[in-house]
C-alpha positions in Angstrom: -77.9 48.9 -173.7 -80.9 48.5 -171.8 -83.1 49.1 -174.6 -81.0 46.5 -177.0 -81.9 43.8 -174.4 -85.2 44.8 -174.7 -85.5 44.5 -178.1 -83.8 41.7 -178.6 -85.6 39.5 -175.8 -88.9 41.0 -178.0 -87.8 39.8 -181.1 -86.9 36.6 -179.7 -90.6 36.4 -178.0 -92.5 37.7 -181.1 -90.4 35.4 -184.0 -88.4 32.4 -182.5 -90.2 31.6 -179.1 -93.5 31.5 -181.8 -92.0 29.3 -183.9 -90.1 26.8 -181.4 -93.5 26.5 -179.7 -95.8 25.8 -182.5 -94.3 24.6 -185.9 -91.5 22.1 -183.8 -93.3 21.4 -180.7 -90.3 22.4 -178.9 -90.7 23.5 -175.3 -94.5 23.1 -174.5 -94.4 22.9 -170.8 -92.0 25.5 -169.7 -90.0 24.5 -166.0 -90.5 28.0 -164.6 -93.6 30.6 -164.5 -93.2 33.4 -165.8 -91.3 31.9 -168.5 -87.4 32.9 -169.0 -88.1 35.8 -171.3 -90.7 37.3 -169.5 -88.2 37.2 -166.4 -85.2 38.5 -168.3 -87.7 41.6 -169.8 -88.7 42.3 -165.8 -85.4 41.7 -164.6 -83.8 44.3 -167.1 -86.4 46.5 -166.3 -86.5 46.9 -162.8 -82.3 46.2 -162.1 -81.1 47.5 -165.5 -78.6 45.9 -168.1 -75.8 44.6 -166.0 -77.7 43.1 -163.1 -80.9 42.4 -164.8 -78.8 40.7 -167.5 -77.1 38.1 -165.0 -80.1 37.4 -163.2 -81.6 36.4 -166.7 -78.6 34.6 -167.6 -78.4 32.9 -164.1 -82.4 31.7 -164.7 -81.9 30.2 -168.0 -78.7 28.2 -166.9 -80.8 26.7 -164.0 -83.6 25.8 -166.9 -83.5 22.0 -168.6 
C-alpha cells in the first residue's frame, strides 16, 4: 500500500502538478513549504500508509 501511495503522489508530481503549474497557471504560490506532495511522500515514508496517509490528507484540507 505504501508503495501505491508513492507512486501515485509521483505520478501526480511528475504529470498533473507539471501541467497545473505551467500550461494553466494554476497554483503558483503554494500556502505551505514543502509543498503538499512533498509532505504526503515524507509523511508516508517515515509513518507509513495509514498514518502518513491522514497526516497528508489532514495538510491538504487545511490548504486554500
Amino acid at each position: 500500500m505504501k508503495h501505491f501511495l508513492l507512486l501515485l503522489i509521483l505520478i501526480y508530481q511528475k504529470i498533473f502538478s507539471t501541467v497545473l503549474k505551467n500550461i494553466l497557471g494554476i497554483n503558483k504560490f503554494c500556502r505551505f513549504s514543502p509543498t503538499c506532495s512533498q509532505y504526503a511522500k515524507e509523511s508516508i515514508l517515515k509513518y507509513g500508509a495509514l498514518r502518513g496517509g491522514y497526516l497528508s490528507v489532514t495538510r491538504i484540507i487545511n490548504c486554500r
